[in-house]
N, C-alpha and C positions, 0 to 999 in steps of 0.2 A: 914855927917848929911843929907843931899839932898839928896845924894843915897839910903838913910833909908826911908824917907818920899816918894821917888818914888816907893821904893818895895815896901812897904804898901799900898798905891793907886791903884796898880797895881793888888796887893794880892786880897784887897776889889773888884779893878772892877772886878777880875776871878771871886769873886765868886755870884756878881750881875748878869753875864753872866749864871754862874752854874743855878742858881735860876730861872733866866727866861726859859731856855733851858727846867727844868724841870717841871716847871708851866705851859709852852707852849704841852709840851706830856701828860702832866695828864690831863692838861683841854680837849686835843684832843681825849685822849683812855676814859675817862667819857662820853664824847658825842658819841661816840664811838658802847659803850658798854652798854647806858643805865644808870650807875654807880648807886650809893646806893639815892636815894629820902627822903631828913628830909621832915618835918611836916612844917618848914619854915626857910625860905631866910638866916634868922639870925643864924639857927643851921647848915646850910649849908656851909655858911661861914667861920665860929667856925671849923666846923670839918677840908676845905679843908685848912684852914690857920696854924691846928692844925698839919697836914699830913705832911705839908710843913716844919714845922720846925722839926718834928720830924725825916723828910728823912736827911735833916742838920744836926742835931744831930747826927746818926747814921753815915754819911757821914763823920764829922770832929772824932768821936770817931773811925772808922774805920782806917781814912789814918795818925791818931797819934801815933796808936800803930803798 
């Protein structure tokens, strides 16, 4: 039972790690590169928070099949 709740913890922190690693290169090649300009603050957010799960998405659909 412990060794279940440790792999799970462990699962989760990888992929807290995952998520920052690639939060930390998008925000860097954006500034970068200029990246795409919303209209405001609020659509900006929307979209890179949008980007973010959707790379998860694809990430977890990819290494299941």
């Amino acid at each position: 039972m412990l060794d279940q709740i440790i792999k799970n913890c462990l699962d989760q922190m990888q992929e807290f790690v995952n998520g920052v690693i690639f939060l930390i290169s998008f925000l860097a090649l954006r500034r970068r590169t200029g990246g795409f300009h919303m209209k405001t603050f609020k659509a900006c957010y929307v979209a890179t928070i949008g980007t973010f799960i959707g790379v998860l998405l694809v990430k977890n659909i990819m290494y299941t099949k």
